[in-house]
DSSP file (Angstrom, degrees, kcal/mol; ACC not computed):
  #  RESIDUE AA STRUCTURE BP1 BP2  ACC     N-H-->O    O-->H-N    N-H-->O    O-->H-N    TCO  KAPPA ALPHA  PHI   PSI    X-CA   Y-CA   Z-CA
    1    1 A X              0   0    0      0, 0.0     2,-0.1     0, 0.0     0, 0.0   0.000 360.0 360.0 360.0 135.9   17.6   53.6    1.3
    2    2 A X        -     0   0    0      2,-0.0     5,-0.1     3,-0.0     3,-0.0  -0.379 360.0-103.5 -59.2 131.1   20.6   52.2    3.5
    3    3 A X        -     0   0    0      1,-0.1     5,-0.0    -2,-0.1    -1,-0.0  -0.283  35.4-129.9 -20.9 139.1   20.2   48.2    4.8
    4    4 A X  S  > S+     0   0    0      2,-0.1     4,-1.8     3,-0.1     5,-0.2   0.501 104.9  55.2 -28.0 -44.4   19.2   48.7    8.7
    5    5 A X  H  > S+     0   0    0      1,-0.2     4,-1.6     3,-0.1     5,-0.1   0.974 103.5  43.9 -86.2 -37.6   21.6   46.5    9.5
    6    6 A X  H  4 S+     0   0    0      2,-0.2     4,-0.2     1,-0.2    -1,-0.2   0.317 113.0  57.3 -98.1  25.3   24.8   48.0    7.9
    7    7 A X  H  > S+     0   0    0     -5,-0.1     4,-1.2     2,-0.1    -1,-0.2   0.668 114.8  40.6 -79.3 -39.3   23.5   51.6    9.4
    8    8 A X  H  X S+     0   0    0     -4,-1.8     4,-1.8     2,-0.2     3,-0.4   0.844 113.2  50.3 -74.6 -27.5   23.6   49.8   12.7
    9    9 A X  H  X S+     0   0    0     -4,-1.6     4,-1.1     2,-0.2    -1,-0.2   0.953 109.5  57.3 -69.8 -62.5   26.8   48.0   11.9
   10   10 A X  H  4 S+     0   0    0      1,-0.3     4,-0.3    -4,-0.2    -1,-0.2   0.782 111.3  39.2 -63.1 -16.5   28.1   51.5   11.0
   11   11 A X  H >X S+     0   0    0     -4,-1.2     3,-3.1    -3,-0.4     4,-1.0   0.890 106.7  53.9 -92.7 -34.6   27.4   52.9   14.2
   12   12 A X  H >< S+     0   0    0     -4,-1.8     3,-6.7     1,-0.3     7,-0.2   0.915 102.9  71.8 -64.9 -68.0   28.3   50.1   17.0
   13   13 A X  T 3< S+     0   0    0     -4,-1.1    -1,-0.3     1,-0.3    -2,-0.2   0.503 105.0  37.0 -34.4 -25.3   31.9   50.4   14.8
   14   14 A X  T <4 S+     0   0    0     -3,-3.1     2,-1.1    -4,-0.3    -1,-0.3   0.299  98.8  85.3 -89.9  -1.0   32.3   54.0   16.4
   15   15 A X    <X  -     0   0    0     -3,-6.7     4,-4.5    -4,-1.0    -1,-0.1  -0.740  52.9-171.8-120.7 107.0   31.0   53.3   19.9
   16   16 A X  H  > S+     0   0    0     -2,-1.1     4,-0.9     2,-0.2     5,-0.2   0.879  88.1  55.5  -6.4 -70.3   33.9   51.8   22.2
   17   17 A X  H >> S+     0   0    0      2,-0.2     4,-2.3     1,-0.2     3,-1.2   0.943 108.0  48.8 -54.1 -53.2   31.0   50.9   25.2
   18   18 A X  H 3> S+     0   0    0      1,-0.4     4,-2.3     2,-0.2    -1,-0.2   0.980 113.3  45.5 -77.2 -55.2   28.9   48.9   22.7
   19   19 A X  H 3X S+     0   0    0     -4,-4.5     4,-1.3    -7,-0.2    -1,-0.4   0.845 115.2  48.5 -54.4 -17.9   32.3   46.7   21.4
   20   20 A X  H <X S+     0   0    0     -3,-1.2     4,-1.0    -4,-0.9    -2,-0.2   0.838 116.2  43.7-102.3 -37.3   33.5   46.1   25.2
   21   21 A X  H  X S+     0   0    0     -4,-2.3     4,-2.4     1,-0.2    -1,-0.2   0.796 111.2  56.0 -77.4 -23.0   29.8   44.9   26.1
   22   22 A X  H  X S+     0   0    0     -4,-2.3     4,-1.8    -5,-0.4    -2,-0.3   0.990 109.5  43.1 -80.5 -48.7   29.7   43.0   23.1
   23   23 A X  H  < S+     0   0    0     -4,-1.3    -1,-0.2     2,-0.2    -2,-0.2   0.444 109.5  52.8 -37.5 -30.4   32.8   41.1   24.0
   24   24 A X  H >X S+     0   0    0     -4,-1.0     3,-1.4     2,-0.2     4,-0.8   0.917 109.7  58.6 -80.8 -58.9   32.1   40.4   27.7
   25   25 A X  H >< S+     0   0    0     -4,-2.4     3,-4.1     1,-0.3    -2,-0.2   0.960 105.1  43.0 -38.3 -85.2   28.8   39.1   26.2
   26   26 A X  T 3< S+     0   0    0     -4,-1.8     3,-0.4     1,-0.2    -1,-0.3   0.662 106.0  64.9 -50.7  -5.7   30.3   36.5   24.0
   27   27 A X  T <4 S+     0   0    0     -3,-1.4    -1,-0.2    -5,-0.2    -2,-0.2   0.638 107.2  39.7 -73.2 -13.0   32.6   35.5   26.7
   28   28 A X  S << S+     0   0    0     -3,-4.1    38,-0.4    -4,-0.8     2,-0.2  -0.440 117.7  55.3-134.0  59.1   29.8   34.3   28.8
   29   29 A X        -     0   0    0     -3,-0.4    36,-0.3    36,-0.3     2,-0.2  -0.906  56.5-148.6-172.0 169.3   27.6   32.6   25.7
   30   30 A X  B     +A   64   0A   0     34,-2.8     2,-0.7    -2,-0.2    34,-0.7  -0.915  60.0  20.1-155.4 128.3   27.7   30.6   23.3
   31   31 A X  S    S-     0   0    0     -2,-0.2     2,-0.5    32,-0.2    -2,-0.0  -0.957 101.7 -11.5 118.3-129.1   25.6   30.9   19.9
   32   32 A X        -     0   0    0     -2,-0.7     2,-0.5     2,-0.0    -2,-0.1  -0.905  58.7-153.2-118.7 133.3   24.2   33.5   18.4
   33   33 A X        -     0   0    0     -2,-0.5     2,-0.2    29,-0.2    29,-0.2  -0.935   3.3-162.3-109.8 118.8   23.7   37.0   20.1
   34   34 A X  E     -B   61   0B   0     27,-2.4    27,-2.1    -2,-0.5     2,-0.4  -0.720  13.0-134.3 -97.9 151.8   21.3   39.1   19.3
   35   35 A X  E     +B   60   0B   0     -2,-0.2    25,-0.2    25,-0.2     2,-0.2  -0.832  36.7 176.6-105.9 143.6   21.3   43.5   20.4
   36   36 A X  E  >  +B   59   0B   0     23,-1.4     4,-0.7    -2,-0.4    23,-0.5  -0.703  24.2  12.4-135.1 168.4   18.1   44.4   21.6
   37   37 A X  H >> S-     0   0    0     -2,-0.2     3,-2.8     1,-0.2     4,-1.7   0.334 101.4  -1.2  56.0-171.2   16.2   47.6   23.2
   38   38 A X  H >>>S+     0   0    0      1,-0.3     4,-1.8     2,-0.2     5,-0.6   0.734 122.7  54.0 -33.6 -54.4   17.2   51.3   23.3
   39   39 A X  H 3>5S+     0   0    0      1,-0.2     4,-3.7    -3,-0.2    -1,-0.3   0.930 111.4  46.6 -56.4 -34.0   20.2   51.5   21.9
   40   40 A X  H <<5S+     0   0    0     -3,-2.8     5,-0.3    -4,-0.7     4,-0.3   0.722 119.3  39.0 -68.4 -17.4   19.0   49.7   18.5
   41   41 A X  H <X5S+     0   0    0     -4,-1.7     4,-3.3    -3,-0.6    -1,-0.2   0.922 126.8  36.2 -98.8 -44.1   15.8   51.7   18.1
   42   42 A X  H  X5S+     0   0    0     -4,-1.8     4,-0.6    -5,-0.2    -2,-0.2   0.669 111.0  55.0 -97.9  -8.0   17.4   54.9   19.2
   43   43 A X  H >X<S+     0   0    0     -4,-3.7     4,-3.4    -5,-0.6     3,-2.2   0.959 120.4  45.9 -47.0 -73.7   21.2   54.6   17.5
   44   44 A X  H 3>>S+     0   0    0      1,-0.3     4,-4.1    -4,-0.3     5,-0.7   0.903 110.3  43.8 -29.8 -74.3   18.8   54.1   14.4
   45   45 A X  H 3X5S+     0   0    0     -4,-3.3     4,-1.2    -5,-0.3     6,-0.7   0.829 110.7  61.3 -64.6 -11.1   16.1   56.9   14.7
   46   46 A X  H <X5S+     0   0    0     -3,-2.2     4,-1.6    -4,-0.6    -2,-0.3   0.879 113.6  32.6 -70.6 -41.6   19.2   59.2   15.6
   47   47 A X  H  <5S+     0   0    0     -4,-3.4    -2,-0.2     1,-0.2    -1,-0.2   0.847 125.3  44.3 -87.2  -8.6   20.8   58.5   12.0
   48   48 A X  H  <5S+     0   0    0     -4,-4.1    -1,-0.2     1,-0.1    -3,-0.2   0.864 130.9  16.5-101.8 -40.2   17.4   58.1   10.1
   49   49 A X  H  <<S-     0   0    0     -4,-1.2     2,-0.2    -5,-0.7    -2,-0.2   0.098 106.1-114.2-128.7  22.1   15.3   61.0   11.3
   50   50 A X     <  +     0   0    0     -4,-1.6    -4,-0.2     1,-0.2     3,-0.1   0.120  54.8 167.4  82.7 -34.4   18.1   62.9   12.8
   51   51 A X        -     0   0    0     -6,-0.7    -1,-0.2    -2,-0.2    -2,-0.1   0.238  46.1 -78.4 -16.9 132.5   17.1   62.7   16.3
   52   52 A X        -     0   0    0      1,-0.1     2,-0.3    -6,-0.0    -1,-0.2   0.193  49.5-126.4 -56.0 144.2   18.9   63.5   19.7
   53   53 A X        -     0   0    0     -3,-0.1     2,-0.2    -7,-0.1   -10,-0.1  -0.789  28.1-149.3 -97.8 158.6   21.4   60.6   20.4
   54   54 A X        -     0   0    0     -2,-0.3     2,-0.3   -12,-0.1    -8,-0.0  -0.712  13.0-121.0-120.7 154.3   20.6   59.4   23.9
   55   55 A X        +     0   0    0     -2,-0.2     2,-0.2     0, 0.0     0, 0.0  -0.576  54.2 154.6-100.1 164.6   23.2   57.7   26.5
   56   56 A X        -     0   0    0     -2,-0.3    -2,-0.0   -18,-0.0     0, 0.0  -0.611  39.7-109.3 161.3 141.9   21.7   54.4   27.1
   57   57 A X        -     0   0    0     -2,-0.2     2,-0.3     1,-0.1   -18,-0.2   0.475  35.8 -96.0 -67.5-167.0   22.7   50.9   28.1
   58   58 A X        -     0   0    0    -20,-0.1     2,-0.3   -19,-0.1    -1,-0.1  -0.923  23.6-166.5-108.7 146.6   22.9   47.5   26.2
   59   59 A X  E     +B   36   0B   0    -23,-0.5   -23,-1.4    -2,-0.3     2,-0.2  -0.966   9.8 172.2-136.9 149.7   20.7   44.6   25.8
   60   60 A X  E     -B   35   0B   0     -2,-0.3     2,-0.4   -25,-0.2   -25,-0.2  -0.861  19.7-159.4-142.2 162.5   21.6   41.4   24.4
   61   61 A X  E     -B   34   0B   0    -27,-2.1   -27,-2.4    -2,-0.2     2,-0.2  -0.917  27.8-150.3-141.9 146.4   19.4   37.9   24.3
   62   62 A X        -     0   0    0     -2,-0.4   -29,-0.2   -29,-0.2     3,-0.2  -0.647  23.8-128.9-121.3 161.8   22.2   34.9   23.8
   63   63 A X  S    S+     0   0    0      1,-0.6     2,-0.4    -2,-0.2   -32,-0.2   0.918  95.7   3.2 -86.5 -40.6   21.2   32.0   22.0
   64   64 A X  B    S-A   30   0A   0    -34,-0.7   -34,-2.8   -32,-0.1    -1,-0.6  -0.975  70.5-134.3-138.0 143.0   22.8   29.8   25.5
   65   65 A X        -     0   0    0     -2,-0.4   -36,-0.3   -36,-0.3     2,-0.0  -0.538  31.2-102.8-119.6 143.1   24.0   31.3   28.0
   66   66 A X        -     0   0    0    -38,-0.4     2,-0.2    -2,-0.2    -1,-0.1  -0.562  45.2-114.0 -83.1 156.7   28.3   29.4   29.6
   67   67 A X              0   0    0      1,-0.1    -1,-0.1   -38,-0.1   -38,-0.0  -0.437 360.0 360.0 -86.6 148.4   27.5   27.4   32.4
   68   68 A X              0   0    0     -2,-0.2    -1,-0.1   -40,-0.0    -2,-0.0   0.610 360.0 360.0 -93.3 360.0   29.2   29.0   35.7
């Protein structure tokens, strides 16, 4: 069985939305950013059990957040 993480690595590498969010995110942080919620559980169960892919936002948790 494929790593979890380089299935998920292999998908955010085809979705546009996910790099552009990811990028706004680390412009306004600083540390380590973790992807959270719906897209990770359901990018996933679509490529492991086949499952309808879903439109669905982003979630991120930053390790610190840039001062405004």
């Amino acid at each position: 069985m494929r790593n979890l993480n380089d299935i998920f690595n292999e998908i955010v590498d085809q979705h546009s939305d996910y790099t552009t969010a990811l990028r706004l995110v680390q412009q306004n942080s600083r540390g380590r950013i973790w992807a959270v919620g719906g897209f990770v559980y359901r990018s996933l169960a679509a490529e492991l059990y086949h499952a309808p892919k879903s439109r669905c936002d982003f979630d991120f948790i930053v390790e610190e957040r840039e001062p405004a």
